[in-house]
Each structure stands twice: as structure tokens, then as C-alpha cells.
C-alpha positions in Angstrom: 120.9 97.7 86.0 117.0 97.6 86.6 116.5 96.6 90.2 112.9 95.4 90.0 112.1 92.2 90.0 109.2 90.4 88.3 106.3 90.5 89.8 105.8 87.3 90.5 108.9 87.3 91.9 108.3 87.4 95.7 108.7 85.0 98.6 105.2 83.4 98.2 106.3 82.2 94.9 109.8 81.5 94.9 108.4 79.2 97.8 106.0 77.4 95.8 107.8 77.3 92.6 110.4 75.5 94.9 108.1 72.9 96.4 106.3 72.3 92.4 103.3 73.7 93.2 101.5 75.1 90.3 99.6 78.7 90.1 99.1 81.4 87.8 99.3 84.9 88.1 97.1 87.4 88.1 97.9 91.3 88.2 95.5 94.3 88.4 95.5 97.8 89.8 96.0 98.0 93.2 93.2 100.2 94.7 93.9 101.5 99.1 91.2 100.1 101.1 89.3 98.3 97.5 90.2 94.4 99.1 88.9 91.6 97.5 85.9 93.2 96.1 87.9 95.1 93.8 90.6 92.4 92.7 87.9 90.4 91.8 85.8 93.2 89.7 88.7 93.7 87.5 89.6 90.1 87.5 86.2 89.0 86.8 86.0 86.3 89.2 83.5 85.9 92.5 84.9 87.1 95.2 83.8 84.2 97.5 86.3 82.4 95.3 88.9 85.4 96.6 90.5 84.2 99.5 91.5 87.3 102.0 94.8 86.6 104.1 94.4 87.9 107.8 96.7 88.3 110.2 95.2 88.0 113.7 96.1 87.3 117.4 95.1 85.3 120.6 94.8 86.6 123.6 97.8 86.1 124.3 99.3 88.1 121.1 100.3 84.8 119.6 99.8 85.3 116.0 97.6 83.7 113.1 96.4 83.2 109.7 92.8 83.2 108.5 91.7 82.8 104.9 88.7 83.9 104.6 86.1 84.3 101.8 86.7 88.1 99.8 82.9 88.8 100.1 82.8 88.1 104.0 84.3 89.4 107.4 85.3 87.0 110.3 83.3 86.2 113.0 86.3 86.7 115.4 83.7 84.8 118.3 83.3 82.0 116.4 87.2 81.6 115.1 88.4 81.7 118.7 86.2 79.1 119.9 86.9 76.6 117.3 90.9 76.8 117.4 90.8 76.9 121.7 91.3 80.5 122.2 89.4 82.6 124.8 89.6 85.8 122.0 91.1 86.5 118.9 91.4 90.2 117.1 92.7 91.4 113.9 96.5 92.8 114.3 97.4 96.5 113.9 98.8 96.7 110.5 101.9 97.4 111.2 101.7 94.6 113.8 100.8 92.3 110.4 103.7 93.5 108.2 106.2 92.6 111.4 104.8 88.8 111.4 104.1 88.3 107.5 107.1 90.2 106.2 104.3 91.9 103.6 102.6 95.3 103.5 98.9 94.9 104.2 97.5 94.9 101.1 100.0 92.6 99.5 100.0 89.8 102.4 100.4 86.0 101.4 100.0 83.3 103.8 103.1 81.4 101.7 106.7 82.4 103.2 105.7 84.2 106.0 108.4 86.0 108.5 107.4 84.1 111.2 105.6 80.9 111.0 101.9 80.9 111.9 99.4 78.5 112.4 96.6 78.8 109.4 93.1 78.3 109.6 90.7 78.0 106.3 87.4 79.0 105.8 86.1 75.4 104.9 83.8 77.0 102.0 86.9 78.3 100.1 87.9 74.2 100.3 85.5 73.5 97.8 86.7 75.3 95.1 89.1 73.6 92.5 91.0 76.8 92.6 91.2 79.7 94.8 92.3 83.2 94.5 95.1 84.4 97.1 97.3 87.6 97.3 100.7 86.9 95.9 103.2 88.6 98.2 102.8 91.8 96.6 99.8 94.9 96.1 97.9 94.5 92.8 98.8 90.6 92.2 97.0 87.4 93.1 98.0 83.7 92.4 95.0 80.9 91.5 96.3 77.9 93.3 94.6 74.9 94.3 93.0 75.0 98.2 94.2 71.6 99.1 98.1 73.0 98.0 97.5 75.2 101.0 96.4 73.2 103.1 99.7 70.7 102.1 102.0 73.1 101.9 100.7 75.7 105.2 99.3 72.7 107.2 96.1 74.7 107.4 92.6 73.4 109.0 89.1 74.2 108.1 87.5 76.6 110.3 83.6 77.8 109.8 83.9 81.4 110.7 82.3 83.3 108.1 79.6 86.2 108.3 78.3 87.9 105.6 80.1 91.2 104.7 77.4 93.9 106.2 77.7 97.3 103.9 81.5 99.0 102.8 
């Protein structure tokens, strides 16, 4: 009569078990406000190899996806003048979970609520295999970068500033 489910048992990857795309999973201890930095401490990978999900908006509230590298913020400037926008900013969180269907924490850019368009951070391209959150708190997927840009459609973008201090 147990109700929970696996935990890698979520709409991320129920979708890519369904289209054959391979990953493996990787759970640690989720840690409020620790990010990528701390997923990949007690993962022991690099967290430029960690890929954050993002939920962001135009100026015209139309929703997005950035990936961007765990050990760097967006440059929000530079984002919005590569994809045609005239400004972009990060969604209130609560604004996120409404368009992803996940808590922010736990948000995947596979099996989204609403369909997005996703932009890459091209560095995160060059890695055989990425780091990405799962669907849930406390679990990442490695996957291969190009299966998200098959599966997700999504285009390189070059929008990457160093993460300054926190």
C-alpha cells in the first residue's frame, strides 16, 4: 500500500525512458538554497559539468528554459539579445512551479507543464555527459547534451558570467 514512487520515477524520466534515451541516476541530500554547488560536492563531479534548469520570462511574460553551467549565473542582457527579446528575468518561484509542473529545487527541463522554448549554454555542449535535475529535490540524471538538444529542440546560447561570491 506504499504510495511513493521510485525516485526515478518522475515525468522527466518516464519521458525519456519512453523515447530510449539513456541516463543514470544520481541521488544526494537535498540541501534549501545549496544548488548546484552542493549536488556536485557530494557527487563529486565539477559543477560546470552541472547543468542548472531556469525558468525565465520575456518581456512579455512568455516563458523559457535556460541550462546553464552550476558554477555560473546568467547574464540575463546577453540571453535576451541572442534569442530576440528586448529583456528577460528569472520567474517568481512560484511563477516556475506553475510552468514546469516541479518545485524549484527539483525542476527538469524534460516533461515540462507547459512547453517552453530551451536555450543551452553552448559550453555545457561539449561535455559527453551532463548533469541535470531529475524532476525531483536531491536527484540528478547524467544524460548526454546532444539528447537534450534532440529531445527539447534546444539551441546554444553564450550567456554565462562567472558566479560572483554565495
Amino acid at each position: 500500500m506504499a504510495k511513493e514512487k521510485h525516485i526515478s520515477e518522475t515525468p522527466a524520466t518516464l519521458m525519456l525512458k519512453r523515447l530510449g534515451i539513456a541516463f543514470g541516476e544520481h541521488i544526494y541530500d537535498y540541501v534549501e538554497h545549496g544548488g548546484a554547488r552542493e549536488s556536485s560536492r557530494q557527487l563529486g563531479v565539477d559543477a560546470h559539468q552541472v547543468a542548472k534548469t531556469l525558468i525565465m520570462e520575456d518581456e512579455n511574460s512568455r516563458p523559457l528554459i535556460i541550462l546553464m553551467h552550476g558554477d555560473c549565473e546568467v547574464s540575463t542582457k546577453n540571453l535576451a539579445r541572442q534569442i530576440g527579446a528586448k529583456r528577460v528575468a528569472p520567474c517568481a518561484p512560484e511563477v516556475a512551479q506553475k510552468h514546469s509542473g516541479y518545485l524549484v529545487g527539483g525542476t527538469s527541463p524534460f516533461a515540462t507543464r507547459k512547453t517552453m522554448p530551451v536555450w543551452i549554454q553552448a559550453g555545457l555542449l561539449e561535455y559527453p555527459v551532463i548533469y541535470i535535475n531529475g524532476g525531483r529535490r536531491g536527484f540528478l540524471i547524467s544524460v548526454a547534451p546532444g539528447a537534450i538538444v534532440e529531445v527539447l529542440g534546444a539551441k546554444p546560447v553564450n550567456a554565462a558570467l562567472p558566479h560572483g561570491g554565495a
